[in-house]
N, C-alpha and C positions, 0 to 999 in steps of 0.2 A: 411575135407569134412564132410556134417553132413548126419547123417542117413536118413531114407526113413519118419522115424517117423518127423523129423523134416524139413522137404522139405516143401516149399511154396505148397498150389491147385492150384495158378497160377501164370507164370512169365510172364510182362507186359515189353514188349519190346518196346522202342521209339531211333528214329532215330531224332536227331535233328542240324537242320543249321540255324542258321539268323534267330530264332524263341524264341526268350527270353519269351518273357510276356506269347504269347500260352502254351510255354513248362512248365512255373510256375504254369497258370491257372489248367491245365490236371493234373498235379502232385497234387495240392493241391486237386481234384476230387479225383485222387487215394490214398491219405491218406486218403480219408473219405472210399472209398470201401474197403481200408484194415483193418477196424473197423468191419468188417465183412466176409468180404474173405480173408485166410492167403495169404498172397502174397508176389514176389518178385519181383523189377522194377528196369530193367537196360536199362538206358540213355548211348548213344554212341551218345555226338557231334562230329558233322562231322570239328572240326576246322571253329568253329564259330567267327566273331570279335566282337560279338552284348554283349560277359561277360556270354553267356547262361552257360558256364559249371561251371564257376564261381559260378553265381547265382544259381544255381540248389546245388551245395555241401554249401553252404552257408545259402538256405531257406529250402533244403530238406537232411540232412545228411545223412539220412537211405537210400536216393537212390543208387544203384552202378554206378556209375558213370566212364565212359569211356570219357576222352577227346584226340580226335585224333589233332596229330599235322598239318594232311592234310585230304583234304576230300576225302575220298574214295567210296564215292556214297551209295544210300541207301542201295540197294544187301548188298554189303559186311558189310557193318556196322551192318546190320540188323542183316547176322550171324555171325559177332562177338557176338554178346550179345546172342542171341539165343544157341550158345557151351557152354556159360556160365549158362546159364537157368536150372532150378533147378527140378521147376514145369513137370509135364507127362503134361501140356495144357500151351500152349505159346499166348498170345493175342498180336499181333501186332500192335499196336495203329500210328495213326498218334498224331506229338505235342499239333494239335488244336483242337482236340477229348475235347468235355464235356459226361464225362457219370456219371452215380449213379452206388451203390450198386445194387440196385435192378437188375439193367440190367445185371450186372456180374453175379450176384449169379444166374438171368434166363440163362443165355446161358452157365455154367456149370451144372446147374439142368438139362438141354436140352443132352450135351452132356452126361452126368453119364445116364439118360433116356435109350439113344436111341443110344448103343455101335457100331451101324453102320457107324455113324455118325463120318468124321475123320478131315471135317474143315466145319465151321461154319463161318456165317457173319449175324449178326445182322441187324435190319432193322434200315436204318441211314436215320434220320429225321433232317430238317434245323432247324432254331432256331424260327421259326412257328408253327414248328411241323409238319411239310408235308413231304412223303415220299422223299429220296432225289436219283431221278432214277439213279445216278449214284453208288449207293451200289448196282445194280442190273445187273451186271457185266458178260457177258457170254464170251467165248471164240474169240480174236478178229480177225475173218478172215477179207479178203481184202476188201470180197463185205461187209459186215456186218460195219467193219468201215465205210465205203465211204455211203452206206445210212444212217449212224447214223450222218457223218458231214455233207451229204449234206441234209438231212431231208426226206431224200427217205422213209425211215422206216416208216414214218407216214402216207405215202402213200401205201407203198406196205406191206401189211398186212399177208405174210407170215413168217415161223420161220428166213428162212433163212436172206431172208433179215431184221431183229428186232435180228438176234441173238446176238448183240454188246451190246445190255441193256436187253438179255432175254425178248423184249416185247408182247411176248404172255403169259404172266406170269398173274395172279391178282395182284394187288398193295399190298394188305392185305397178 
């Protein structure tokens, strides 16, 4: 086990199934952000048949890599890798995530800031660049989902009923 001094500032947790080419693309994203943020990324395929764990130690050897012989759903997988996580800041990514450096290095600049702060979620924007309302995630009670599937929320303009995508929120 290595010291404190040599600990990643962040471990980048990915949970992946039947997602090869995604899980390649993001990985390749996170070798660029580790050119800049020390980091450490541990992959837990869920018992893929698509070759993902294959091709992940293959095009990416520095990753740790977990291939499970059955899938055990994301929960558990996720903290597999998370007991093993190195990092005081765990970024939980999904496979199909594109991000930069930039964005990393802002939302630990963010947390080190502002010691209050104990989880964080990024503003996720589509490949437009428009906010994507579903990073804006609130607690999901029964009436809050049902106006959120049936479209009631757009109607009824209180927290309660908007509280499934926090839409009394600003966009910005």
């Amino acid at each position: 086990m290595s010291d404190a001094a040599d600990a990643p500032q962040l471990s980048v947790v990915l949970v992946s199934y039947q997602c090869r080419e995604d899980l390649l693309v993001t990985l390749d994203d996170l070798a660029q952000v580790a050119r800049e943020v020390p980091i450490e990324v541990l992959v837990v395929d869920n018992a893929s048949a698509d070759g993902s764990a294959a091709a992940v130690a293959a095009r990416h050897p520095w990753v740790q890599l977990e291939a499970l012989d059955e899938n055990l759903g994301f929960g558990v997988a996720n903290n597999r890798a998370i007991r093993r996580a190195r990092a005081q800041t765990v970024l939980i990514l999904n496979p199909d995530t594109r991000l930069d450096a930039g964005a990393v290095r802002a939302c630990l600049d963010e947390l080190a800031r502002d010691r209050t702060v104990g989880v964080l979620s990024p503003r996720v924007v589509d490949e437009q660049g428009r906010l994507d309302p579903n990073c804006r995630r609130g607690f999901p009670t029964l009436w809050g989902t049902f106006c959120h599937v049936t479209g009631l929320d757009r109607l009824l303009r209180d927290r309660r009923s908007r509280r499934y995508t926090q839409g009394w929120l600003p966009l910005d």
